[in-house]
Backbone as JSON Lines, residues from 0, in Angstrom:
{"i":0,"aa":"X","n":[0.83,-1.16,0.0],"ca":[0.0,0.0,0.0],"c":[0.89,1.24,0.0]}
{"i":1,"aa":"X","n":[0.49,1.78,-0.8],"ca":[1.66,3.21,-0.92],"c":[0.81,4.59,-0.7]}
{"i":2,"aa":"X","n":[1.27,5.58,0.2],"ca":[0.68,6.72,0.38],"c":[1.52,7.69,-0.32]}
{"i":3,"aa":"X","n":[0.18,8.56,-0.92],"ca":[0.71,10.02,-1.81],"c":[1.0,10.82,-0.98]}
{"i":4,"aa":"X","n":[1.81,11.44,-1.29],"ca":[1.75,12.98,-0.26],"c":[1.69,13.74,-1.01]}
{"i":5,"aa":"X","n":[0.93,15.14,-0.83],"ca":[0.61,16.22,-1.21],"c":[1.87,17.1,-1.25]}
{"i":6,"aa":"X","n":[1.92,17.82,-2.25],"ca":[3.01,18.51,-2.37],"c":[3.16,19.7,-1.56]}
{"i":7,"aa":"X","n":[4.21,20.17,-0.67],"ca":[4.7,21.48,0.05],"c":[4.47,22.74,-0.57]}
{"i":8,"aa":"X","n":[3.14,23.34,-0.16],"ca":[3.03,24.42,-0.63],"c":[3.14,25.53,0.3]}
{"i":9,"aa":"X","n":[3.89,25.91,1.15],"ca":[3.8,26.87,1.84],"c":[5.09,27.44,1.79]}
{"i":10,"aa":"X","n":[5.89,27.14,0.82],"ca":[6.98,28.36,0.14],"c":[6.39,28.79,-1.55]}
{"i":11,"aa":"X","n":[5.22,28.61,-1.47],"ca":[4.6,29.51,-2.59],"c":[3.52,30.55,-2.61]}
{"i":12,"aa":"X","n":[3.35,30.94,-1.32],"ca":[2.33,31.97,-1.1],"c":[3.26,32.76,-0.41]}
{"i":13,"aa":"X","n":[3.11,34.19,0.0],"ca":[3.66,34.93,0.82],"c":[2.57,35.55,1.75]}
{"i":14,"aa":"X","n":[2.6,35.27,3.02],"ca":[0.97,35.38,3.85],"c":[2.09,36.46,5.31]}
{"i":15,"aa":"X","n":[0.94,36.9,5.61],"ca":[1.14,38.02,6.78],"c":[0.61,38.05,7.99]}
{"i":16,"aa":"X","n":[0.78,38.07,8.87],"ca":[0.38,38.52,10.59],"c":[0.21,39.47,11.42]}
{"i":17,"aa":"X","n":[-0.87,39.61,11.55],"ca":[-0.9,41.16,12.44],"c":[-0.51,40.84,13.68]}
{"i":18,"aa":"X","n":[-0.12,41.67,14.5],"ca":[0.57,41.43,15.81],"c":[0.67,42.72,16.6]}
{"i":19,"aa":"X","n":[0.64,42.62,18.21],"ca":[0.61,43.98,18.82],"c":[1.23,44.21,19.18]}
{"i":20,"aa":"X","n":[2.05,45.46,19.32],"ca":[3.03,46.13,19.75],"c":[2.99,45.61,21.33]}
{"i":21,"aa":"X","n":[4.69,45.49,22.32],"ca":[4.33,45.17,23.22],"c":[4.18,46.23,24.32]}
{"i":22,"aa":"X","n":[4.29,47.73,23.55],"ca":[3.84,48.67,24.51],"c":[3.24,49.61,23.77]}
{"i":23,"aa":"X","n":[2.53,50.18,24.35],"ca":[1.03,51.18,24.17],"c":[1.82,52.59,23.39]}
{"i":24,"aa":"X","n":[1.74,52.45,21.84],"ca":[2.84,53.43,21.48],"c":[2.07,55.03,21.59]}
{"i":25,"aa":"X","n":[0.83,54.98,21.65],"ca":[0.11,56.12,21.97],"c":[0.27,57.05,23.24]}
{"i":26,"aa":"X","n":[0.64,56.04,24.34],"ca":[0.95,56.56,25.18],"c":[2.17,57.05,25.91]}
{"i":27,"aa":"X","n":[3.39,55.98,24.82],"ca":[4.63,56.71,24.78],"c":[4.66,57.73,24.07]}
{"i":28,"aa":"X","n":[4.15,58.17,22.73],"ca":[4.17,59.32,22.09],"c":[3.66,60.68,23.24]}
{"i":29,"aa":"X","n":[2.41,60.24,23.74],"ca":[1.67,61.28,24.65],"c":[2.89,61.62,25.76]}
{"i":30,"aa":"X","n":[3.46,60.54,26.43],"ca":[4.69,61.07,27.3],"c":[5.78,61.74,26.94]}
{"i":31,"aa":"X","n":[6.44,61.69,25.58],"ca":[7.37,61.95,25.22],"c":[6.74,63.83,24.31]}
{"i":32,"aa":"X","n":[5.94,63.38,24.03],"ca":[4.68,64.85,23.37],"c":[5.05,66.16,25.14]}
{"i":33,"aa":"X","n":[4.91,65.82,25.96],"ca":[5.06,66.23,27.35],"c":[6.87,67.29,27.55]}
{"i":34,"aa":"X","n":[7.14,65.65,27.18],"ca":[9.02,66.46,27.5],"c":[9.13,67.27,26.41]}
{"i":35,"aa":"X","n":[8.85,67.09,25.35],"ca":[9.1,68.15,23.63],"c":[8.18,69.46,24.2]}
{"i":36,"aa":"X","n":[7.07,69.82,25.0],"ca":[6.6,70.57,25.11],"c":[7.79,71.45,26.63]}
{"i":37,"aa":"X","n":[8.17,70.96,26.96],"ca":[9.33,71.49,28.41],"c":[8.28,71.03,29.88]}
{"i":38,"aa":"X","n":[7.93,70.26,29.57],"ca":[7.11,70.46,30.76],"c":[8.17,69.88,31.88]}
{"i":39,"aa":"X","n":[8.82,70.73,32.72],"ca":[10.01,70.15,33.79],"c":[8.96,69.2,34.9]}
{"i":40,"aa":"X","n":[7.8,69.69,35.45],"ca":[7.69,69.35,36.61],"c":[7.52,67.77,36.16]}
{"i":41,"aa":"X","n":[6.88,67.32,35.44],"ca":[6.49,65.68,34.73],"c":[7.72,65.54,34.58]}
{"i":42,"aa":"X","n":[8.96,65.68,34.18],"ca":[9.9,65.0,34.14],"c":[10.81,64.56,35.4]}
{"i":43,"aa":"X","n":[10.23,65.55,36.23],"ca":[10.98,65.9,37.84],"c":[10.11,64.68,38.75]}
{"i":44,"aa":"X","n":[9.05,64.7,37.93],"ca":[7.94,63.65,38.94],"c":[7.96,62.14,38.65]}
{"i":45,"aa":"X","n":[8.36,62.11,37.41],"ca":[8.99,61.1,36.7],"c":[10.42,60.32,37.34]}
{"i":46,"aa":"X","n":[10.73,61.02,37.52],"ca":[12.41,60.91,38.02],"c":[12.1,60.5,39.55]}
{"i":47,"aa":"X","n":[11.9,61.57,40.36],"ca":[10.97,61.04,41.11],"c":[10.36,59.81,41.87]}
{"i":48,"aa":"X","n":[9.73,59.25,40.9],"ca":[9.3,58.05,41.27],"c":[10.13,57.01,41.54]}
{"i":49,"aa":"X","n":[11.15,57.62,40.75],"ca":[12.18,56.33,40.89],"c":[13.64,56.14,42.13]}
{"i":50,"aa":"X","n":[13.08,56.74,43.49],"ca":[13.47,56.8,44.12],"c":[13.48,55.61,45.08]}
{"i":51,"aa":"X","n":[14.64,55.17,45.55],"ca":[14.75,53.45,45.92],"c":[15.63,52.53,45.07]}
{"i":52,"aa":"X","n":[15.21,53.2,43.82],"ca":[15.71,52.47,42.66],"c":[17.68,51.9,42.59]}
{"i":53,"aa":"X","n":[17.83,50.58,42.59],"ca":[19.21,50.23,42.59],"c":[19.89,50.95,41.63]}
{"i":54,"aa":"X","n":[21.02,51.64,40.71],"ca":[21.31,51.81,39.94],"c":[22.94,51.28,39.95]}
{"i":55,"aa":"X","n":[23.19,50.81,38.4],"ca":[22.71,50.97,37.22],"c":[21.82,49.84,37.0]}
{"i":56,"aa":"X","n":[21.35,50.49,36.36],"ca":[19.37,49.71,36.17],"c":[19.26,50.02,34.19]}
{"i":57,"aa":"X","n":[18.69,48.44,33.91],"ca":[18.19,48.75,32.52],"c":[16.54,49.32,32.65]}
{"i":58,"aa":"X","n":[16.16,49.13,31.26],"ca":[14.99,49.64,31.09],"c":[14.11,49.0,31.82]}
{"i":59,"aa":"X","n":[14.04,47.35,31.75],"ca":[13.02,46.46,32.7],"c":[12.81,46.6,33.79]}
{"i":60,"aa":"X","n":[14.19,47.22,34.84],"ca":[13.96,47.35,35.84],"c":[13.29,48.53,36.5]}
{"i":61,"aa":"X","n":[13.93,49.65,35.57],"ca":[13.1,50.72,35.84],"c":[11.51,51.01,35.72]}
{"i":62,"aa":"X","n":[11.15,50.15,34.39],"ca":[9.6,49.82,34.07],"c":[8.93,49.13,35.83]}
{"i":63,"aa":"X","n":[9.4,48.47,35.9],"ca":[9.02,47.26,37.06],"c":[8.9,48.31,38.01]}
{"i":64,"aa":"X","n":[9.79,49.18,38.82],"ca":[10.03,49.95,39.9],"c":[8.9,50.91,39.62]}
{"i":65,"aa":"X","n":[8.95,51.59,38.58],"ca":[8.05,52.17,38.57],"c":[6.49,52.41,38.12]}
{"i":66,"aa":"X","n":[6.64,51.0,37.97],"ca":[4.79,50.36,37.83],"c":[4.2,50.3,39.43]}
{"i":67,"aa":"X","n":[5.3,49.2,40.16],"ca":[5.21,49.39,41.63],"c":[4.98,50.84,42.14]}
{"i":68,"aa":"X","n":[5.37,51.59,42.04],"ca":[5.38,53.41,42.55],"c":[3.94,53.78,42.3]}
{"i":69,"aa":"X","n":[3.82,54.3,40.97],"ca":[2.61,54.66,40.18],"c":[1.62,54.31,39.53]}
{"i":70,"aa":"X","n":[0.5,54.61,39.12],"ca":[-0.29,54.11,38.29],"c":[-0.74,55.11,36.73]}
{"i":71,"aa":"X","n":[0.24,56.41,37.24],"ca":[0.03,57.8,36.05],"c":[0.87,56.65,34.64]}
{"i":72,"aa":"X","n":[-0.32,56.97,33.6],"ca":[0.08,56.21,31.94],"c":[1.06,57.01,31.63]}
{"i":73,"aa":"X","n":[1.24,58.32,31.67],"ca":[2.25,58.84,30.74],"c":[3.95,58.96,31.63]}
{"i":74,"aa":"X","n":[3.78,58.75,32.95],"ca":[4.85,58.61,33.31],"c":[5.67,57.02,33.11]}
{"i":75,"aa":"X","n":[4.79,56.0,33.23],"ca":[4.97,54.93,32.69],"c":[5.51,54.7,30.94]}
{"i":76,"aa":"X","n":[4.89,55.57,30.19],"ca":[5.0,55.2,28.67],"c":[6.2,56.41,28.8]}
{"i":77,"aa":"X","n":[6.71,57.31,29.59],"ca":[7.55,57.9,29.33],"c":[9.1,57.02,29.47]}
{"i":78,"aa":"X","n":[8.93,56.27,30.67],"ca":[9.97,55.19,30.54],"c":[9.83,53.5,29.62]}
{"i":79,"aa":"X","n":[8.72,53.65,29.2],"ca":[8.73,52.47,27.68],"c":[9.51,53.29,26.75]}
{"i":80,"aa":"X","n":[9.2,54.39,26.57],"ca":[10.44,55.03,25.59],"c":[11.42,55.07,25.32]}
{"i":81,"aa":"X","n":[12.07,54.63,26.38],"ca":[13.54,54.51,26.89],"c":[14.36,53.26,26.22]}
{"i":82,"aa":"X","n":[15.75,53.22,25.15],"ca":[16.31,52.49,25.0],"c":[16.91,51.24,26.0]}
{"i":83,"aa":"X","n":[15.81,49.77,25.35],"ca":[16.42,48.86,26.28],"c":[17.78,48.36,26.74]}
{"i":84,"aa":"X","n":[18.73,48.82,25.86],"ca":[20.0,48.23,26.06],"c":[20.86,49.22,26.51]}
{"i":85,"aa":"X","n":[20.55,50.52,27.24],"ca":[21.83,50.87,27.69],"c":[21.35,50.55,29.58]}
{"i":86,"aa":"X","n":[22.3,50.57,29.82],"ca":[22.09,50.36,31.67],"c":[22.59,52.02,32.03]}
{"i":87,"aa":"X","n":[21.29,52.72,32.8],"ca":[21.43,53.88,32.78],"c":[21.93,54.01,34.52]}
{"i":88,"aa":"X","n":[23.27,54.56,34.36],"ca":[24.39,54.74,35.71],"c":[23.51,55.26,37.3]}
{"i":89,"aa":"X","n":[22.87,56.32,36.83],"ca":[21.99,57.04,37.65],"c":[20.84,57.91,37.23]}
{"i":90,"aa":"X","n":[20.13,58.81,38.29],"ca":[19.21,59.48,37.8],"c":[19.57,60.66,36.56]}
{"i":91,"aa":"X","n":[21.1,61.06,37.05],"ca":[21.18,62.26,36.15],"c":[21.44,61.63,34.9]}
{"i":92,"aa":"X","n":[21.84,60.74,34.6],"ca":[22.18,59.38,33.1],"c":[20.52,59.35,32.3]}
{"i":93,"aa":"X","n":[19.73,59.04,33.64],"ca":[18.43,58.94,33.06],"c":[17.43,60.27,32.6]}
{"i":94,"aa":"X","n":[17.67,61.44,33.11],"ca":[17.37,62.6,32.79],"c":[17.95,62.99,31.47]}
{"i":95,"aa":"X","n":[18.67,62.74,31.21],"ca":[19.52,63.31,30.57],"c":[19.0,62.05,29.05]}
{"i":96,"aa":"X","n":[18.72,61.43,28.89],"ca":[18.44,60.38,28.12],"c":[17.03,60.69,27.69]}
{"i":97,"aa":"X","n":[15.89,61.01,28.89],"ca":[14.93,61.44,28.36],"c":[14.64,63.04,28.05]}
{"i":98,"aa":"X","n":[15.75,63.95,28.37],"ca":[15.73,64.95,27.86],"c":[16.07,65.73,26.5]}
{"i":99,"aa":"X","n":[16.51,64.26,25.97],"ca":[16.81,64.26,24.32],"c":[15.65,64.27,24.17]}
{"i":100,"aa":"X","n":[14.33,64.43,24.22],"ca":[13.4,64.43,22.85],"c":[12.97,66.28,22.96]}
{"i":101,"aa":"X","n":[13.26,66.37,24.31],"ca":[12.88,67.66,24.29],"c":[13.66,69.31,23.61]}
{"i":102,"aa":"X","n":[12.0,69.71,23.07],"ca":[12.78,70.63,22.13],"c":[13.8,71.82,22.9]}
{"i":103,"aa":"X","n":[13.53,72.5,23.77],"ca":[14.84,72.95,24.71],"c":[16.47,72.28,24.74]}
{"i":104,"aa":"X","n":[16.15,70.8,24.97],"ca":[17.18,70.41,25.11],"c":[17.85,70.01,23.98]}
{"i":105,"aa":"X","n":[16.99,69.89,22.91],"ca":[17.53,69.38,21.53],"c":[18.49,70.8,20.68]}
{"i":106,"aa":"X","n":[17.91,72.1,21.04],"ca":[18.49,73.56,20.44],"c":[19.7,73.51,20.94]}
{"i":107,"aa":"X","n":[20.24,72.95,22.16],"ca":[21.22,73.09,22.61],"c":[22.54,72.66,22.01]}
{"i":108,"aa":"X","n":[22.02,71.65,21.14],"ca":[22.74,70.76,20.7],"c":[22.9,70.51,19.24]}
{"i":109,"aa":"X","n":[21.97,71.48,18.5],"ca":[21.57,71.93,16.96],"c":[22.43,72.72,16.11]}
{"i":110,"aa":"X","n":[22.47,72.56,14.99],"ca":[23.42,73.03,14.39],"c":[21.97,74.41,13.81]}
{"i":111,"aa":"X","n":[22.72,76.06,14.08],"ca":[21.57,76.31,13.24],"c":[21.94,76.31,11.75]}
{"i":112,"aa":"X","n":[21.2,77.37,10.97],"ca":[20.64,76.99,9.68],"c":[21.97,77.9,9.29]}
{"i":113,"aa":"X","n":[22.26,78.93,9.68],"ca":[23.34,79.72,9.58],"c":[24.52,79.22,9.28]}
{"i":114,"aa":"X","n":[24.98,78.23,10.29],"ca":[26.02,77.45,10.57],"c":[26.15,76.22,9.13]}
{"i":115,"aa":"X","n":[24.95,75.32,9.02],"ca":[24.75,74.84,8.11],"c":[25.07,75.05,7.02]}
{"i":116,"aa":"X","n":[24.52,76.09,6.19],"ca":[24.78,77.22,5.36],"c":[26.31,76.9,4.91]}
{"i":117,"aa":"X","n":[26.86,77.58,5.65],"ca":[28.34,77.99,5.96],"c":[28.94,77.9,6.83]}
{"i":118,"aa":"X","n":[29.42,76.42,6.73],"ca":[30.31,76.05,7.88],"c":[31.72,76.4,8.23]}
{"i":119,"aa":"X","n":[32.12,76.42,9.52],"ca":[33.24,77.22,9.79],"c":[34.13,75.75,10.14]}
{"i":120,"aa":"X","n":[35.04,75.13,9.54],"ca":[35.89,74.16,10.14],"c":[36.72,74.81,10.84]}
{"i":121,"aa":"X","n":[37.4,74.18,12.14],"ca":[38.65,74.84,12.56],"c":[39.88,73.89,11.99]}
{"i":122,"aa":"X","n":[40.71,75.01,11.58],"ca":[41.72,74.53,11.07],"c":[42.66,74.02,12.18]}
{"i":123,"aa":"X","n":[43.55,72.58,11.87],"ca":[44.35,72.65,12.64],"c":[45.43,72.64,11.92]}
{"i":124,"aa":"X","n":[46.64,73.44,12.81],"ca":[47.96,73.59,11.87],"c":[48.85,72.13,11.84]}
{"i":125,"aa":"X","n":[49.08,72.55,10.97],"ca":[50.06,71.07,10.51],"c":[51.46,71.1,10.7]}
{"i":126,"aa":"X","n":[52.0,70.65,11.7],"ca":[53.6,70.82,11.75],"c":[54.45,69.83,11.46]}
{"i":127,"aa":"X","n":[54.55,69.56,10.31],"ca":[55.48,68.53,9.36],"c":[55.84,67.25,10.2]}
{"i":128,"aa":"X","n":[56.55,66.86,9.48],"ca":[57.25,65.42,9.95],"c":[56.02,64.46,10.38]}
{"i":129,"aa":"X","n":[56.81,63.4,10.2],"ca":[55.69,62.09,9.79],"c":[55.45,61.86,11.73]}
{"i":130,"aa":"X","n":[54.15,60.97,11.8],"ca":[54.76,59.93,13.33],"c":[55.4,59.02,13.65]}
{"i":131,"aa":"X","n":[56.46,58.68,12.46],"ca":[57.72,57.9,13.3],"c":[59.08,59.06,13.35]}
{"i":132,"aa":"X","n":[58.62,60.35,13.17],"ca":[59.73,61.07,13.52],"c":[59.41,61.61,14.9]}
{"i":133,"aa":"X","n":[58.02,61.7,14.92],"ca":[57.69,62.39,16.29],"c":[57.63,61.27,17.48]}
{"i":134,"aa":"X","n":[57.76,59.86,17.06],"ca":[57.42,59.04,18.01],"c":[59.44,58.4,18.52]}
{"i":135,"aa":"X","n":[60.07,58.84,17.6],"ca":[61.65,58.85,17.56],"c":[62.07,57.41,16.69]}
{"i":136,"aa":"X","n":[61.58,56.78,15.95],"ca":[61.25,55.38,15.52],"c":[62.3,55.85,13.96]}
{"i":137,"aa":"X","n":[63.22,54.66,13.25],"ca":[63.61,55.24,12.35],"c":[62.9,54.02,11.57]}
{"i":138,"aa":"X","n":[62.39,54.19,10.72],"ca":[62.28,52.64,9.57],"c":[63.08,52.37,8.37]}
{"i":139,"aa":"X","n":[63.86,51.54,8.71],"ca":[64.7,50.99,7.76],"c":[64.43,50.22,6.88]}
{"i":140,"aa":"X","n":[64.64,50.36,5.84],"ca":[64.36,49.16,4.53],"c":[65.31,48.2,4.37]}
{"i":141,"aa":"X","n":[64.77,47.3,3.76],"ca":[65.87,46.39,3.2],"c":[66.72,46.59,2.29]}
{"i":142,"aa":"X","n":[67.76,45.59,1.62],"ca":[67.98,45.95,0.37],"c":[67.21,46.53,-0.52]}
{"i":143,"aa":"X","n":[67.62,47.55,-1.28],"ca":[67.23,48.28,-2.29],"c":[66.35,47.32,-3.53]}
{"i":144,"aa":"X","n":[65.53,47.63,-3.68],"ca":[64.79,47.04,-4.88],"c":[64.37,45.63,-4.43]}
{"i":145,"aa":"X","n":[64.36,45.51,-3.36],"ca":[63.59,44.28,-2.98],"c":[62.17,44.62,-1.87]}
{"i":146,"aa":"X","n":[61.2,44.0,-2.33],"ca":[60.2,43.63,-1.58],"c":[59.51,43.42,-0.2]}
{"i":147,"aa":"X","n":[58.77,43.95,0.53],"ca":[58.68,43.18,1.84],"c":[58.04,41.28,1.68]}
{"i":148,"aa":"X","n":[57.37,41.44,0.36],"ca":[57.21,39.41,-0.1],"c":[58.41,38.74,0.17]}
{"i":149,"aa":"X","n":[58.81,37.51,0.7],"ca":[59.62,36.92,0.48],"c":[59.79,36.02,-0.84]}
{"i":150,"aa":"X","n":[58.4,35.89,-1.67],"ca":[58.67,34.91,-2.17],"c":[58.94,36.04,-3.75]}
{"i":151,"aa":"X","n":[58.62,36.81,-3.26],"ca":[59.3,38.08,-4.63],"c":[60.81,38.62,-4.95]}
{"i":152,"aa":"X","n":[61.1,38.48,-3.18],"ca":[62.45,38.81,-2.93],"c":[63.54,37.35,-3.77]}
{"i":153,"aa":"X","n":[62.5,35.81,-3.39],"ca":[63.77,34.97,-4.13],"c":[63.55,34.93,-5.56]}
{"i":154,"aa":"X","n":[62.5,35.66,-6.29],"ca":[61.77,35.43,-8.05],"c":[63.14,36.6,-8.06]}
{"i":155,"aa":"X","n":[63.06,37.35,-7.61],"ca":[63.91,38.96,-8.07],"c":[65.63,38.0,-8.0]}
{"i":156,"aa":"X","n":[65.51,37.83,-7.02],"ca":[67.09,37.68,-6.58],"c":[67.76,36.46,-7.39]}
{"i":157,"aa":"X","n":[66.42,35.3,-7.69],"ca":[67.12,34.34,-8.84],"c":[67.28,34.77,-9.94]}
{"i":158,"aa":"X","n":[66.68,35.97,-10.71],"ca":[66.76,36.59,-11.63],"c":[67.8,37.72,-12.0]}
{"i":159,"aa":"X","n":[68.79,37.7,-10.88],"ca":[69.55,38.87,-10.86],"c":[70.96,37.7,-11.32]}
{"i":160,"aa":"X","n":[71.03,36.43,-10.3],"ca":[71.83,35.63,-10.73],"c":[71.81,35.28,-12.13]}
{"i":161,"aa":"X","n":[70.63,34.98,-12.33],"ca":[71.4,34.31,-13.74],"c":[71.26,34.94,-14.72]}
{"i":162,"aa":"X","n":[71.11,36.14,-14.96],"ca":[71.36,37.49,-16.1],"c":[73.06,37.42,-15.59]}
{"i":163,"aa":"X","n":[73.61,37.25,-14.55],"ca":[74.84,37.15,-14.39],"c":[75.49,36.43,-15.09]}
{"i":164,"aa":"X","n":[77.06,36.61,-15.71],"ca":[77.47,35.37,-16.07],"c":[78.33,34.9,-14.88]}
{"i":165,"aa":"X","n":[78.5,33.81,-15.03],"ca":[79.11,33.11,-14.0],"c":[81.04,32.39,-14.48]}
{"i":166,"aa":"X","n":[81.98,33.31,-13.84],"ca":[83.11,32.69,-15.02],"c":[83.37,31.37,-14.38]}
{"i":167,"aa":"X","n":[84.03,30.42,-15.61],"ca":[83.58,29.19,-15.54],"c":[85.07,28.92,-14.52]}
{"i":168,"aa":"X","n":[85.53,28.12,-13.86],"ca":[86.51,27.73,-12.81],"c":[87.54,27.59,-13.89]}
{"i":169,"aa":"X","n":[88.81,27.99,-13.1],"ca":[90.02,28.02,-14.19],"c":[90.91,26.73,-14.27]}
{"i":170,"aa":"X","n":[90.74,25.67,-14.93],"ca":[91.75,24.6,-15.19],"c":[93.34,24.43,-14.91]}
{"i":171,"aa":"X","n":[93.68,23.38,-14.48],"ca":[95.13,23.43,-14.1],"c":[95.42,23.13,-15.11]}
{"i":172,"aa":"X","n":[97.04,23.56,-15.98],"ca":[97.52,23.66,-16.33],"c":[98.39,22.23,-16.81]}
{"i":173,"aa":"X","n":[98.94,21.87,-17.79],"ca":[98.94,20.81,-17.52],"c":[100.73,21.15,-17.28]}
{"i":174,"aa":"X","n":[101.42,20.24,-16.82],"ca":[102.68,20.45,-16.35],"c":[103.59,20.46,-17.29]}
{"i":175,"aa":"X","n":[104.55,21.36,-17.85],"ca":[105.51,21.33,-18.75],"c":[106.87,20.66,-18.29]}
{"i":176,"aa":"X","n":[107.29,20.2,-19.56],"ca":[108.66,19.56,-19.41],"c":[109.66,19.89,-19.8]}
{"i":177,"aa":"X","n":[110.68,19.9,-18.97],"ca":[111.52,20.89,-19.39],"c":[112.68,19.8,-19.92]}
């Protein structure tokens, strides 16, 4: 008795999945909408909460600590915002992390349009000599016209021999009689 099998068709359709975000991005926008507006005291109350807190602390832990603390959504979605992978040292690490979205704190740090425009490089002067003169280092080469390859150095060097002639050894003489 022999069984058919149906042929593998599920590398011939291309099919899709909806799926939910695992945090409420409405309400991180609404928290982070807060700091872009300057609002200090929400960020102060924010911070705040996280008093007790071990540091350095990643994002999970801080989420956790401060679910325990509070029940305010936007102080919560203000720390879902927060990059999971750095371990933030302390509070001022963490201020300072969520004070990047804010527009105050972002001017600080902006190039304006002026600048843009027409940028000013600073020149730095150049005072000659290489860094193995400044480091006191001399580099020496090898023989002249040879290679750092070795296997170029023996193609070159067998090639130098035998463009040479080679004089042939001089025969003894045969002994005269006197």
């Amino acid at each position: 008795m022999t069984t058919e099998r149906a042929p593998d068709r599920s590398k011939d359709t291309i099919s899709a999945a909806a799926h939910r975000s695992t945090f409420d991005t409405e309400k991180i926008n609404r928290a982070i909408e807060r700091v872009a507006r300057g609002d200090d005291r929400f960020i102060d109350s924010a911070i705040g909460q996280l008093e007790g807190l071990p540091f350095p602390a990643f994002k999970h832990k801080i989420l956790e600590h401060a679910r325990n603390k509070t029940q305010d959504q936007d102080v919560i979605g203000l720390f879902e915002g927060l990059d999971g992978y750095i371990a933030f040292r302390d509070t001022y690490h963490l201020r300072k992390a969520i004070e990047e979205n804010g527009k105050k704190y972002k001017q600080q740090s902006q190039i304006s349009d002026e600048t843009r425009k027409r940028p000013n490089f600073a020149r730095r002067e150049i005072r000659g000599g290489s860094i193995n003169e400044k480091r006191g280092c001399k580099q020496e080469r090898g023989k002249k016209g040879l290679s750092r390859d070795p296997s170029h150095d023996a193609i070159k060097l067998h090639m130098r021999y035998a463009r040479q002639r080679i004089p042939e050894p001089a025969r003894p003489r045969a002994a005269q009689t006197v």
